[in-house]
mmCIF file of the N, C-alpha and C atoms, coordinates in Angstrom:
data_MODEL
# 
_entry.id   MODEL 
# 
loop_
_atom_site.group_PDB 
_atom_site.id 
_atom_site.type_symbol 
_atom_site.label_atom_id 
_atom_site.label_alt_id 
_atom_site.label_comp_id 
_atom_site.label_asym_id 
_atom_site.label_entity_id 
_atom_site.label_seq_id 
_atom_site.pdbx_PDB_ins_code 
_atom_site.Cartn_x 
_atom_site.Cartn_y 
_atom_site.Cartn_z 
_atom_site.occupancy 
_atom_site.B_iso_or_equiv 
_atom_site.pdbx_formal_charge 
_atom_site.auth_seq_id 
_atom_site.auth_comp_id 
_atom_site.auth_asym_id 
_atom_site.auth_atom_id 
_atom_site.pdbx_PDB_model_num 
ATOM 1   N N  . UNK A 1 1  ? 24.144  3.587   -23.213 1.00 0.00 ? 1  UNK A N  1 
ATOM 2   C CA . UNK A 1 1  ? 23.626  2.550   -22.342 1.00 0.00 ? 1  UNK A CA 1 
ATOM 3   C C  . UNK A 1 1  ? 23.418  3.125   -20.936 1.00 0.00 ? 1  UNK A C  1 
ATOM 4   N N  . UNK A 1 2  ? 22.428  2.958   -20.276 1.00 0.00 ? 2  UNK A N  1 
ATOM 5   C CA . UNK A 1 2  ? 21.760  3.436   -19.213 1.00 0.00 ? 2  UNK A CA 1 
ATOM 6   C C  . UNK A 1 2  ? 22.297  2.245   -17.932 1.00 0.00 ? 2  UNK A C  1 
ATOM 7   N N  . UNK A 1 3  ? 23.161  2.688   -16.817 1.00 0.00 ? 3  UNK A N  1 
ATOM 8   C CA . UNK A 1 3  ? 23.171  1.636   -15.746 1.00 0.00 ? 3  UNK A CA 1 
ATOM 9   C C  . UNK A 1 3  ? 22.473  1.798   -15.138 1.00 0.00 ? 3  UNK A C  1 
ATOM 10  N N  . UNK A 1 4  ? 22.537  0.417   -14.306 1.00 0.00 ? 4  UNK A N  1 
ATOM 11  C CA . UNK A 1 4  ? 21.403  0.137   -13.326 1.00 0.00 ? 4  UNK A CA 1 
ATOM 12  C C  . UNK A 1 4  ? 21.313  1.666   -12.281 1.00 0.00 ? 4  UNK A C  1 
ATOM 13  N N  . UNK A 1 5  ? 22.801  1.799   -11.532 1.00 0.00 ? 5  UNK A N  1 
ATOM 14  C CA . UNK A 1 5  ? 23.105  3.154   -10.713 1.00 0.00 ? 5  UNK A CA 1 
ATOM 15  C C  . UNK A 1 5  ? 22.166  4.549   -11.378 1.00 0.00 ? 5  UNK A C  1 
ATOM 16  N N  . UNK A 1 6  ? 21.965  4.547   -12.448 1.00 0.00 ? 6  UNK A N  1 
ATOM 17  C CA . UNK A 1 6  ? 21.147  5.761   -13.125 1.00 0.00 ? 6  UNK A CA 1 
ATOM 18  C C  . UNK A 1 6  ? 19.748  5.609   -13.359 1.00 0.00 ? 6  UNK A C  1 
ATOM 19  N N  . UNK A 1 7  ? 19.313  4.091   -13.543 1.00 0.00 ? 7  UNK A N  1 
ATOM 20  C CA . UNK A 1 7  ? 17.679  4.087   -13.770 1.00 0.00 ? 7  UNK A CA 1 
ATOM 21  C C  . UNK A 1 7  ? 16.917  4.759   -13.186 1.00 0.00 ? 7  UNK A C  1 
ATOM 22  N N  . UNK A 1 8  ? 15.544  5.144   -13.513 1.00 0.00 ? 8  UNK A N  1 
ATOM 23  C CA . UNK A 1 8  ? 14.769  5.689   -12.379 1.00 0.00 ? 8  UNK A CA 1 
ATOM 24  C C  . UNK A 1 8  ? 14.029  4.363   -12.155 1.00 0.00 ? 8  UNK A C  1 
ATOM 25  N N  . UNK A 1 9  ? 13.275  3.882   -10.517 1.00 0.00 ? 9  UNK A N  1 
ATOM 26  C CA . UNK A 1 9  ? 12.251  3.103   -10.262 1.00 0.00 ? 9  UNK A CA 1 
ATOM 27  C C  . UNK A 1 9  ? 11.715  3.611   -9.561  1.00 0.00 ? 9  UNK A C  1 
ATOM 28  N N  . UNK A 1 10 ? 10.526  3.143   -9.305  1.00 0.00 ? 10 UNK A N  1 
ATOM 29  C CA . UNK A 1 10 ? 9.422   2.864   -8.243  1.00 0.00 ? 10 UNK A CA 1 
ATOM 30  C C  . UNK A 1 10 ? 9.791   2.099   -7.077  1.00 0.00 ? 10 UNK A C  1 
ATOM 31  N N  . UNK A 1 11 ? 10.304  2.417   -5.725  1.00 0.00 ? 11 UNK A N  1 
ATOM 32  C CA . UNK A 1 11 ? 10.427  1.379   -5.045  1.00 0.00 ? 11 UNK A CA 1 
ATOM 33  C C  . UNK A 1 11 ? 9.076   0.626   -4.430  1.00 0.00 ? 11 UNK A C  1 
ATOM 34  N N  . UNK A 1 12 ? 9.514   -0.408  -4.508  1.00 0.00 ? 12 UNK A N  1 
ATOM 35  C CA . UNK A 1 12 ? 8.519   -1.729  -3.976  1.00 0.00 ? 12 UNK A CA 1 
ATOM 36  C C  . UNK A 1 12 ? 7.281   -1.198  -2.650  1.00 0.00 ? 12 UNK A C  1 
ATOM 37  N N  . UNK A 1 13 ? 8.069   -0.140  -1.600  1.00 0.00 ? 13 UNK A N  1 
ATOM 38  C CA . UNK A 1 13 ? 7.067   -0.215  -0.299  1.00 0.00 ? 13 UNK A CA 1 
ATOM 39  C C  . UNK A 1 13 ? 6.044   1.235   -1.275  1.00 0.00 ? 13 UNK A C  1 
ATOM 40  N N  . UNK A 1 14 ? 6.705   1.660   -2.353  1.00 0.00 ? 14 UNK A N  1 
ATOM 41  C CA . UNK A 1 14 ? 5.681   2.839   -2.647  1.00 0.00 ? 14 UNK A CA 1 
ATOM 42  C C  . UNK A 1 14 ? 4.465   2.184   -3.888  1.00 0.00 ? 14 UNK A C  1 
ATOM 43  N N  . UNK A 1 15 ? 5.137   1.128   -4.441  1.00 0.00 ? 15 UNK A N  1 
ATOM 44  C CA . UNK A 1 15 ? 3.924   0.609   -5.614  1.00 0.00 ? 15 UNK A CA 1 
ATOM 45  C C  . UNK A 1 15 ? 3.071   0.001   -4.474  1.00 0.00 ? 15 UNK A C  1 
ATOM 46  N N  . UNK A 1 16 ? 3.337   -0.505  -3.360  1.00 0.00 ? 16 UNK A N  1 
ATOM 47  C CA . UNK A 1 16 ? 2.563   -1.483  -2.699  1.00 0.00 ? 16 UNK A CA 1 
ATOM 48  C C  . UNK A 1 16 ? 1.611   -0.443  -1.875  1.00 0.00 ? 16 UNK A C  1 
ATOM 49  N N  . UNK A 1 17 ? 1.850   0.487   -1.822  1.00 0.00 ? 17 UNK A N  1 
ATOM 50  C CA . UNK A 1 17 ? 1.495   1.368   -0.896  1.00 0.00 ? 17 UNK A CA 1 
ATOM 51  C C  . UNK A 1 17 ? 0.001   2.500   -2.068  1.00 0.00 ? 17 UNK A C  1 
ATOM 52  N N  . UNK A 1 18 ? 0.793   2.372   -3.078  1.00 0.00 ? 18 UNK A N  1 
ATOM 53  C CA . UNK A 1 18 ? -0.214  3.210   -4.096  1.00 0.00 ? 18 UNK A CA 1 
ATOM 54  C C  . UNK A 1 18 ? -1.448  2.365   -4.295  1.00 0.00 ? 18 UNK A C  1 
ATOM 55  N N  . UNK A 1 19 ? -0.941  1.340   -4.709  1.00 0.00 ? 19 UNK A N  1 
ATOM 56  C CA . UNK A 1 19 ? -2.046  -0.411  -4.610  1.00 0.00 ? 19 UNK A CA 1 
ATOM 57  C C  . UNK A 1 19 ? -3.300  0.067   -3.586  1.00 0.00 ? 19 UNK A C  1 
ATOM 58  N N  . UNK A 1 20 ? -2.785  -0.266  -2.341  1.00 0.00 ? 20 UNK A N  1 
ATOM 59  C CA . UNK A 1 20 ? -3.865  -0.141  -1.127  1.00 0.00 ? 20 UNK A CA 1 
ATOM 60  C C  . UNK A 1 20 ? -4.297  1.255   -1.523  1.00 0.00 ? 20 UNK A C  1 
ATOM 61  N N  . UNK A 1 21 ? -3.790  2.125   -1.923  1.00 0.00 ? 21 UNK A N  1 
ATOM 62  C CA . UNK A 1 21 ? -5.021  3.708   -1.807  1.00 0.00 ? 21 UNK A CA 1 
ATOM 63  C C  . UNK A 1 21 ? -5.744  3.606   -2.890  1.00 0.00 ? 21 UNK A C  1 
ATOM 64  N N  . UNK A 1 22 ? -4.945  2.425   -4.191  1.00 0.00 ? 22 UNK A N  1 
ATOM 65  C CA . UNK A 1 22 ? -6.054  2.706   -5.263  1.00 0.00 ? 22 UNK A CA 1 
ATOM 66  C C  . UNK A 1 22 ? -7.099  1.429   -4.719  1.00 0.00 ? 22 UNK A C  1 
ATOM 67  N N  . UNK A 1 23 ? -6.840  0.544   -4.526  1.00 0.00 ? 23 UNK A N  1 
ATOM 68  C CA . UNK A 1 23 ? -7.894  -0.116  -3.730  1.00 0.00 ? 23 UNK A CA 1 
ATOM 69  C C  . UNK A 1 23 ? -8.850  0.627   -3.108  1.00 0.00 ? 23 UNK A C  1 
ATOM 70  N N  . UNK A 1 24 ? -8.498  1.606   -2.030  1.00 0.00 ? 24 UNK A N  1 
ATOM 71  C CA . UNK A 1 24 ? -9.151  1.999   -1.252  1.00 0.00 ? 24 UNK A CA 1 
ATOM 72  C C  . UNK A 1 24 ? -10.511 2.924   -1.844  1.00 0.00 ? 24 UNK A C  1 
ATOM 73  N N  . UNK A 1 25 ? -10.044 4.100   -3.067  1.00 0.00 ? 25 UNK A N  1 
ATOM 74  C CA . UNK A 1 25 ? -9.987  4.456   -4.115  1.00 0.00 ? 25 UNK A CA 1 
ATOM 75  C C  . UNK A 1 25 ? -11.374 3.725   -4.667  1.00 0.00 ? 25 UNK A C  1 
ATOM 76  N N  . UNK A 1 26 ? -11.100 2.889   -5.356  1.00 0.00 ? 26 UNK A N  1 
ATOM 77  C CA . UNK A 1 26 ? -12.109 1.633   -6.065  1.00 0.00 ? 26 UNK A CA 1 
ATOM 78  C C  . UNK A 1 26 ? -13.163 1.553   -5.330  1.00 0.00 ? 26 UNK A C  1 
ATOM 79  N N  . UNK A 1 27 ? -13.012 0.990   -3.932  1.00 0.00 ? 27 UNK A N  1 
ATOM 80  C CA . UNK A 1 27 ? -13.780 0.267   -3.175  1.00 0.00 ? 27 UNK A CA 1 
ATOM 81  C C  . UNK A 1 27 ? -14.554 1.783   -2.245  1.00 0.00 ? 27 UNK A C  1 
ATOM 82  N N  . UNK A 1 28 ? -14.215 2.629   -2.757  1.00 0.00 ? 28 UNK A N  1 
ATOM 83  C CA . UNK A 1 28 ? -15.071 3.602   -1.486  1.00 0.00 ? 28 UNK A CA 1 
ATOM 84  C C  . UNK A 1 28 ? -14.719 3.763   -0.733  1.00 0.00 ? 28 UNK A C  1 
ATOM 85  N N  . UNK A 1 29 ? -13.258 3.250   0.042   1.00 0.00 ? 29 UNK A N  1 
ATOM 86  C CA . UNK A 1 29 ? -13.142 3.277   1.499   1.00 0.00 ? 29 UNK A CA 1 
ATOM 87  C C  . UNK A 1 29 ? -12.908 4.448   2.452   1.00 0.00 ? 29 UNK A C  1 
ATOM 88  N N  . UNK A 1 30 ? -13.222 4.906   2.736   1.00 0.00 ? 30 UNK A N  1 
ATOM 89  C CA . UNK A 1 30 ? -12.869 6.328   4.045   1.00 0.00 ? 30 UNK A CA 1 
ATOM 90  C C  . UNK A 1 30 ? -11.442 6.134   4.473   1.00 0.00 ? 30 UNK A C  1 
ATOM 91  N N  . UNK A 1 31 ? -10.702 7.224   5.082   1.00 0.00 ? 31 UNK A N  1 
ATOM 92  C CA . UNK A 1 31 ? -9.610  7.336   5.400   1.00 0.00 ? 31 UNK A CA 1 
ATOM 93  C C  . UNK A 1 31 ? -9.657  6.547   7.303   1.00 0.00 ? 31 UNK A C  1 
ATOM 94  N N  . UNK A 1 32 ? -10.843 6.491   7.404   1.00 0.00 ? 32 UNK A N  1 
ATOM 95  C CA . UNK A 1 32 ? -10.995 6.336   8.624   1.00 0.00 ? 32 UNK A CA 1 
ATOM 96  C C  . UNK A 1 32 ? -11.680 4.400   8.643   1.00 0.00 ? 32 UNK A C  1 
ATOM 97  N N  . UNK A 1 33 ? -11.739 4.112   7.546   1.00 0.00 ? 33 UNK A N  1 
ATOM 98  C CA . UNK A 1 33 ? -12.029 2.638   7.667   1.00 0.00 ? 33 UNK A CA 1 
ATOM 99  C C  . UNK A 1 33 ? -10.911 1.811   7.253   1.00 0.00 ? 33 UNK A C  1 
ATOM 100 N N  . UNK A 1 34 ? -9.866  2.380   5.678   1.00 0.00 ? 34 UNK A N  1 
ATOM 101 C CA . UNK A 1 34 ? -8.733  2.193   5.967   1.00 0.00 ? 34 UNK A CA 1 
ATOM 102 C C  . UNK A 1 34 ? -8.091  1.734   6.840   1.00 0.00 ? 34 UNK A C  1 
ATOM 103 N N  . UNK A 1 35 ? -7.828  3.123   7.998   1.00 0.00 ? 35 UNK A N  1 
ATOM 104 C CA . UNK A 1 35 ? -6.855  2.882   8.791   1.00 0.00 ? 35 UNK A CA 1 
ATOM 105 C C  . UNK A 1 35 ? -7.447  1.835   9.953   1.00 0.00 ? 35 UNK A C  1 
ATOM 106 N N  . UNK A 1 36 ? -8.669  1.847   9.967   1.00 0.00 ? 36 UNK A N  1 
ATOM 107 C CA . UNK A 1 36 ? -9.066  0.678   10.844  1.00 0.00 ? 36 UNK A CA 1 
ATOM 108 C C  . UNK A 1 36 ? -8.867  -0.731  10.408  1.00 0.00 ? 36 UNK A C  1 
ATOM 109 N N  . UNK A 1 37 ? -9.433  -1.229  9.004   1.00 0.00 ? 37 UNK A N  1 
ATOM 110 C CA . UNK A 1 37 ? -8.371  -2.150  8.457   1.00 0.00 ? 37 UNK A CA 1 
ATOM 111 C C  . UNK A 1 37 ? -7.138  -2.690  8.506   1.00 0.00 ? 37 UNK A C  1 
ATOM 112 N N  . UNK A 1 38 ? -6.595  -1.748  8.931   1.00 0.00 ? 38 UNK A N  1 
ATOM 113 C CA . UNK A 1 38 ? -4.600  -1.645  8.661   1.00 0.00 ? 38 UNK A CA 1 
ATOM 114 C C  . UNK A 1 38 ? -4.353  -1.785  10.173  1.00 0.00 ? 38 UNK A C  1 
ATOM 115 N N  . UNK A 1 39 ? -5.613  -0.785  11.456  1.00 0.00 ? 39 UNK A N  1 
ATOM 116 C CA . UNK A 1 39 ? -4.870  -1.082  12.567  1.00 0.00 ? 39 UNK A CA 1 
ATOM 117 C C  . UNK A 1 39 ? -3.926  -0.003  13.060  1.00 0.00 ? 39 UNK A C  1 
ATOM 118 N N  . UNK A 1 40 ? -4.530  0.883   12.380  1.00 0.00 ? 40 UNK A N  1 
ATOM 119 C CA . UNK A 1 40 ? -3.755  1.818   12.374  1.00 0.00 ? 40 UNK A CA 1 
ATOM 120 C C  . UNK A 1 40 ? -4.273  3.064   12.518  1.00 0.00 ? 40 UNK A C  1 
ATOM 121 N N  . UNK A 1 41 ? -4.028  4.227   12.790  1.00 0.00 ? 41 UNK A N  1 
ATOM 122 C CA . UNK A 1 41 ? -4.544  5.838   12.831  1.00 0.00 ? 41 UNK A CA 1 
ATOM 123 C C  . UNK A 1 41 ? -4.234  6.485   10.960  1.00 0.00 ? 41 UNK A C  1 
ATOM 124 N N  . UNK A 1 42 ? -5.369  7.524   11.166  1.00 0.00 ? 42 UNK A N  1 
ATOM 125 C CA . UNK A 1 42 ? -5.489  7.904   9.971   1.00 0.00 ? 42 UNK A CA 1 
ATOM 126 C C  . UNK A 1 42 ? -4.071  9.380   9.476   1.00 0.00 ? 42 UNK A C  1 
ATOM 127 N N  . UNK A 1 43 ? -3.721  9.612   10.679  1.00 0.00 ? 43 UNK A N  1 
ATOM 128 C CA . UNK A 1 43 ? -2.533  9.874   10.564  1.00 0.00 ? 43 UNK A CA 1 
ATOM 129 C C  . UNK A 1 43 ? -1.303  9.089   10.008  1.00 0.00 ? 43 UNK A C  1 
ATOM 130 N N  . UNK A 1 44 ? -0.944  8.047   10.606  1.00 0.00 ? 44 UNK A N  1 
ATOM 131 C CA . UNK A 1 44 ? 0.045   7.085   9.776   1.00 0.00 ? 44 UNK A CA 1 
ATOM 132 C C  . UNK A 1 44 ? -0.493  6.971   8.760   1.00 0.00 ? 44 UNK A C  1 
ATOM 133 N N  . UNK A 1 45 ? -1.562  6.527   8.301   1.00 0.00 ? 45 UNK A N  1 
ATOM 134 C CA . UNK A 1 45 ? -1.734  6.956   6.784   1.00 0.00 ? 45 UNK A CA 1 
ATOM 135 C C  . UNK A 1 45 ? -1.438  7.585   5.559   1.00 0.00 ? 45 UNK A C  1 
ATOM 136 N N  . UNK A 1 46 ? -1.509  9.492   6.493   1.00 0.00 ? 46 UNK A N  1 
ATOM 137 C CA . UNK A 1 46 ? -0.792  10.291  5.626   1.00 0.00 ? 46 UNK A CA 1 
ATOM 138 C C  . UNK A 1 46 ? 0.813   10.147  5.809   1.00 0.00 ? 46 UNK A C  1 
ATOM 139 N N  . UNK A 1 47 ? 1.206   10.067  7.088   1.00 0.00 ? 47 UNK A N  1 
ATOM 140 C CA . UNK A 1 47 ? 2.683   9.377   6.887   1.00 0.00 ? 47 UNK A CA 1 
ATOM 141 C C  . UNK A 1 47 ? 2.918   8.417   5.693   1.00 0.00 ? 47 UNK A C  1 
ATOM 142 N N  . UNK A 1 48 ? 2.478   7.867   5.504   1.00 0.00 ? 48 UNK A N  1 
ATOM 143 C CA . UNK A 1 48 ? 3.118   6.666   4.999   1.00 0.00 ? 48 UNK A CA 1 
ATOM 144 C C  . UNK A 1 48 ? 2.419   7.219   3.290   1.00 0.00 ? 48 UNK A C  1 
ATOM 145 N N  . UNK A 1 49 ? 1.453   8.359   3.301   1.00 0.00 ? 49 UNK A N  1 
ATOM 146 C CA . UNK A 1 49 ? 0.958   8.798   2.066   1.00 0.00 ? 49 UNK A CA 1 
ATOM 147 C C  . UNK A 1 49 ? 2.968   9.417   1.706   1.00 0.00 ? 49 UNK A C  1 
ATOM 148 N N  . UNK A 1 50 ? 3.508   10.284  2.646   1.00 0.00 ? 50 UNK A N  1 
ATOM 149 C CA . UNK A 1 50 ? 4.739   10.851  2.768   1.00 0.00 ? 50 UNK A CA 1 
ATOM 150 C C  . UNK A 1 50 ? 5.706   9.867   2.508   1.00 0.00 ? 50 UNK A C  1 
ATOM 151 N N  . UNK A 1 51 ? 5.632   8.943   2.827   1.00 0.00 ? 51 UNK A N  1 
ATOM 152 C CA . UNK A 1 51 ? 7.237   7.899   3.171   1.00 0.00 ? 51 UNK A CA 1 
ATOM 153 C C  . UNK A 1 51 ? 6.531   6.646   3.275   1.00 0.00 ? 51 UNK A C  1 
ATOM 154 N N  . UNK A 1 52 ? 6.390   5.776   2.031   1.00 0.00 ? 52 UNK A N  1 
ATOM 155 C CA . UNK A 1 52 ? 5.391   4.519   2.127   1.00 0.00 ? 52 UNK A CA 1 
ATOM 156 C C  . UNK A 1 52 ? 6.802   3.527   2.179   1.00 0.00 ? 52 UNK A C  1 
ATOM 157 N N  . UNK A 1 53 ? 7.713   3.761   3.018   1.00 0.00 ? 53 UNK A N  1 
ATOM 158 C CA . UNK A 1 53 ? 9.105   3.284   3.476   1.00 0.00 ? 53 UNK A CA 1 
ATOM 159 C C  . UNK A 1 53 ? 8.745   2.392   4.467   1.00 0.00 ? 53 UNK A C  1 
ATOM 160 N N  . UNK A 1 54 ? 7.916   2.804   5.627   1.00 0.00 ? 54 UNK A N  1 
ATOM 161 C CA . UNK A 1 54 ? 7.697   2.363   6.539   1.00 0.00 ? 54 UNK A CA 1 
ATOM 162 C C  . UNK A 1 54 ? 6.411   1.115   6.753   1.00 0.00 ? 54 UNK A C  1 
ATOM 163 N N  . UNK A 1 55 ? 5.659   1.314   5.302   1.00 0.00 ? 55 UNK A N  1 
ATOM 164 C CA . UNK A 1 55 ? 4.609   0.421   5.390   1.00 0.00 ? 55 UNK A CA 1 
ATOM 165 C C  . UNK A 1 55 ? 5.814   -1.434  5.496   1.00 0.00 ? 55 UNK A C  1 
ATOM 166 N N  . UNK A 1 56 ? 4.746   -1.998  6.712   1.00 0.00 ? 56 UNK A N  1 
ATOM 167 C CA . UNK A 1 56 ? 5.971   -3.348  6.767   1.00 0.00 ? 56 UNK A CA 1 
ATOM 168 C C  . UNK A 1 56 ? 5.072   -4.008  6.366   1.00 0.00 ? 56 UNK A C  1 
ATOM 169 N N  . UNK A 1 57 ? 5.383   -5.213  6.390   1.00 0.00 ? 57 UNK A N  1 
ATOM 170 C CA . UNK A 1 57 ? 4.842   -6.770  6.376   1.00 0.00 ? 57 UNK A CA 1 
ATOM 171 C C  . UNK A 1 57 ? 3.747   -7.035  6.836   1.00 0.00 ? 57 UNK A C  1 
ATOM 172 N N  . UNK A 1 58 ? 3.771   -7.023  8.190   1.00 0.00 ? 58 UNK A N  1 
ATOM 173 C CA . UNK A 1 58 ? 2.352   -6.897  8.961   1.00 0.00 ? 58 UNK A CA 1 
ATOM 174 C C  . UNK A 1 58 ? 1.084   -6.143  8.470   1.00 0.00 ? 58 UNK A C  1 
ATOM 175 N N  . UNK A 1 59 ? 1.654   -4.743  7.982   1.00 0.00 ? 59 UNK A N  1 
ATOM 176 C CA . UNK A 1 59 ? 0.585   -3.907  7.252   1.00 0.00 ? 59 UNK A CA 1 
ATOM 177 C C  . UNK A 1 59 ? -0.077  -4.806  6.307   1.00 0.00 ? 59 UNK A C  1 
ATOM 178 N N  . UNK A 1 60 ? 0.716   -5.212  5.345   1.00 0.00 ? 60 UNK A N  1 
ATOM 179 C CA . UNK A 1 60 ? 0.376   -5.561  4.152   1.00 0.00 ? 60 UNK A CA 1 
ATOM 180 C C  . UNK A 1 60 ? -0.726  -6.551  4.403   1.00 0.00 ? 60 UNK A C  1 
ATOM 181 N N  . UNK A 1 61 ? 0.285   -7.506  4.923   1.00 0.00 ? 61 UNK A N  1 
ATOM 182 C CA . UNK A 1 61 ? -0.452  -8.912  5.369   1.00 0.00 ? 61 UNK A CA 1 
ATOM 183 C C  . UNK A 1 61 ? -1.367  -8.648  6.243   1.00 0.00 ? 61 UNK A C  1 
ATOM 184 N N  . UNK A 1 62 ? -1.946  -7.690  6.910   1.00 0.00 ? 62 UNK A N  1 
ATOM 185 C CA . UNK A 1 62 ? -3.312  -7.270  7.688   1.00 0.00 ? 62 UNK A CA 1 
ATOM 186 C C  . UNK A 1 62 ? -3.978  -6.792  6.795   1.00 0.00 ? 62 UNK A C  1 
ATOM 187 N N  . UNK A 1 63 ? -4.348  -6.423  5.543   1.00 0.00 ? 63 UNK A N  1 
ATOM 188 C CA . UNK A 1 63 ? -4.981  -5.897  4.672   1.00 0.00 ? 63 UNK A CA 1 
ATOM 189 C C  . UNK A 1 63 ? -5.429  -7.145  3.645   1.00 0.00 ? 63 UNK A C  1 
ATOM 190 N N  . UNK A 1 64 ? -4.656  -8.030  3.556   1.00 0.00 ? 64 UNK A N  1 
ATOM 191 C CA . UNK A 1 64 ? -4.812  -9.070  2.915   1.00 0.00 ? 64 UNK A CA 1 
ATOM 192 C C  . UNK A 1 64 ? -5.970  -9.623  3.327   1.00 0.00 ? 64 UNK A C  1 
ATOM 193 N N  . UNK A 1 65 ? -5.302  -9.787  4.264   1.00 0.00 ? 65 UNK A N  1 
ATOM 194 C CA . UNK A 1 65 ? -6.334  -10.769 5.357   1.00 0.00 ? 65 UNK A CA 1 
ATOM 195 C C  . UNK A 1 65 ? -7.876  -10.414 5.654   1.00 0.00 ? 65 UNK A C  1 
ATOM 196 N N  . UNK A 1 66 ? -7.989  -8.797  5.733   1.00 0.00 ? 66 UNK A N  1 
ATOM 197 C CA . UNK A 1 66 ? -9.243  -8.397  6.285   1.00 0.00 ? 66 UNK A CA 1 
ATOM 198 C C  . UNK A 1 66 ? -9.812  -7.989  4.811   1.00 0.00 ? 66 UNK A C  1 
ATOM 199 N N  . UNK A 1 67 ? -9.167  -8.086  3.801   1.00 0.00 ? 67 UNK A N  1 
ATOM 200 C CA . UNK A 1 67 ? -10.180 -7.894  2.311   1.00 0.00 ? 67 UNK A CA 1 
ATOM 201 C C  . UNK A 1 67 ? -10.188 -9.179  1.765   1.00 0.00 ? 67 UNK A C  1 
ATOM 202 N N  . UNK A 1 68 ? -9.511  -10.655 2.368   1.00 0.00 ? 68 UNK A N  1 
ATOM 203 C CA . UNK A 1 68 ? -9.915  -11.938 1.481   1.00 0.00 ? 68 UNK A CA 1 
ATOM 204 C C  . UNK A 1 68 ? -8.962  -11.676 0.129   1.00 0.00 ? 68 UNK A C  1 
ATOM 205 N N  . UNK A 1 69 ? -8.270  -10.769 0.230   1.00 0.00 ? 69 UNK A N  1 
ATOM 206 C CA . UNK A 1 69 ? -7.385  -10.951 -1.116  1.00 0.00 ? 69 UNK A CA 1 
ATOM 207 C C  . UNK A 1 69 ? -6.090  -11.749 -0.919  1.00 0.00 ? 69 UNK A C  1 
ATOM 208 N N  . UNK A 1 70 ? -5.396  -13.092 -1.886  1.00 0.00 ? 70 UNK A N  1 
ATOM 209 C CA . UNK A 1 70 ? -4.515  -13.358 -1.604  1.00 0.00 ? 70 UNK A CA 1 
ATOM 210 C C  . UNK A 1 70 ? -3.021  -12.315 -2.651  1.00 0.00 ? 70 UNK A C  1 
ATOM 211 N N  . UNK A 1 71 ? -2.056  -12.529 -2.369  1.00 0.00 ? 71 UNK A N  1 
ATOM 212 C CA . UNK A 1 71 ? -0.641  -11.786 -2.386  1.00 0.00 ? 71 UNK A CA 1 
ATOM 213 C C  . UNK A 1 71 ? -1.021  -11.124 -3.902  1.00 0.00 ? 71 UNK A C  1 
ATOM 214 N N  . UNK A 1 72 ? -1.300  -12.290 -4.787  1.00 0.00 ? 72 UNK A N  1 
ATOM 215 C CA . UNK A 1 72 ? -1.372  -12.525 -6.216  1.00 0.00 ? 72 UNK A CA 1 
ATOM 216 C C  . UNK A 1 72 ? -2.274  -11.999 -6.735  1.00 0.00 ? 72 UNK A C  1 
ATOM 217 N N  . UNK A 1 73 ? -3.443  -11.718 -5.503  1.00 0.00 ? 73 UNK A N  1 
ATOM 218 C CA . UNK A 1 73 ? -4.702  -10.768 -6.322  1.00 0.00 ? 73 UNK A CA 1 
ATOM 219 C C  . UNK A 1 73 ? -4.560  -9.889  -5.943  1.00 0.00 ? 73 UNK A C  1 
ATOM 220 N N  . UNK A 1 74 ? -3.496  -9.145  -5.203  1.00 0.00 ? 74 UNK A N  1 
ATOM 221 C CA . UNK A 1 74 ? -3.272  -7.539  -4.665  1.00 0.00 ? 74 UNK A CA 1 
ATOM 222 C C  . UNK A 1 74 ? -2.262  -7.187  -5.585  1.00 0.00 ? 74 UNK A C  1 
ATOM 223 N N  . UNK A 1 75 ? -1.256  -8.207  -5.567  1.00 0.00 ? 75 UNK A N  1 
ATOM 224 C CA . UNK A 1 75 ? 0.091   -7.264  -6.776  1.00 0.00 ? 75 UNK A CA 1 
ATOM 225 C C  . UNK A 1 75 ? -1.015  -7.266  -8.338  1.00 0.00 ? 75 UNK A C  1 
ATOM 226 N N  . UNK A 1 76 ? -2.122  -8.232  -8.981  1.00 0.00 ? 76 UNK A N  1 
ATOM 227 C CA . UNK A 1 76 ? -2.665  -8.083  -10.144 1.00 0.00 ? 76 UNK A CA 1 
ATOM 228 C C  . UNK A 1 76 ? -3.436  -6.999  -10.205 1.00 0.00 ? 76 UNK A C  1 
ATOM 229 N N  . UNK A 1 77 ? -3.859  -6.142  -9.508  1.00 0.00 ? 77 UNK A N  1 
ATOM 230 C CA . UNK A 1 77 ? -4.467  -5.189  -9.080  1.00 0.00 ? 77 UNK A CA 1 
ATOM 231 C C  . UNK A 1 77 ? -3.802  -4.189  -9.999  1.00 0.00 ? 77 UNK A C  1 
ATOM 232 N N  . UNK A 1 78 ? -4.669  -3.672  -11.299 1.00 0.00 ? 78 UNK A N  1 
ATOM 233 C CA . UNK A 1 78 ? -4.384  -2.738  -12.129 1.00 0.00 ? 78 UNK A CA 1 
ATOM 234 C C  . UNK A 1 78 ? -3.532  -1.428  -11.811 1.00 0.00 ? 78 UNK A C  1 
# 
């Protein structure tokens, strides 16, 4: 029997974080329209390509907002 302490996962800020690049991915987007989306430099980008730890709330929910997607059509996102 495998405990929880031993599983491997995906944490949450890195699936959410893979989401938006495969979005980005899909949709064509430039690294440089991205980060204008987000509000952000295309540097934090690759940061957060490094450590998607830091992507917060605001990120998310600014991406939402400026693609018309609600919560439910970003987590269904293949």
């Amino acid at each position: 029997m495998v405990t929880k302490s031993k599983k491997k996962r995906i944490p949450l800020q890195k699936v959410i974080w893979c989401k938006i690049r495969y979005w980005q991915n899909l949709n064509d987007i430039s690294d440089e329209e991205l980060a204008d989306y987000l509000g952000c430099s295309e540097r934090t980008l690759r940061n957060y390509d490094n450590n998607p730890s830091n992507v917060t709330l605001k990120t998310i929910d600014t991406f939402l907002f400026v693609t018309d997607m609600t919560l439910s059509d970003f987590l269904s996102v293949a």
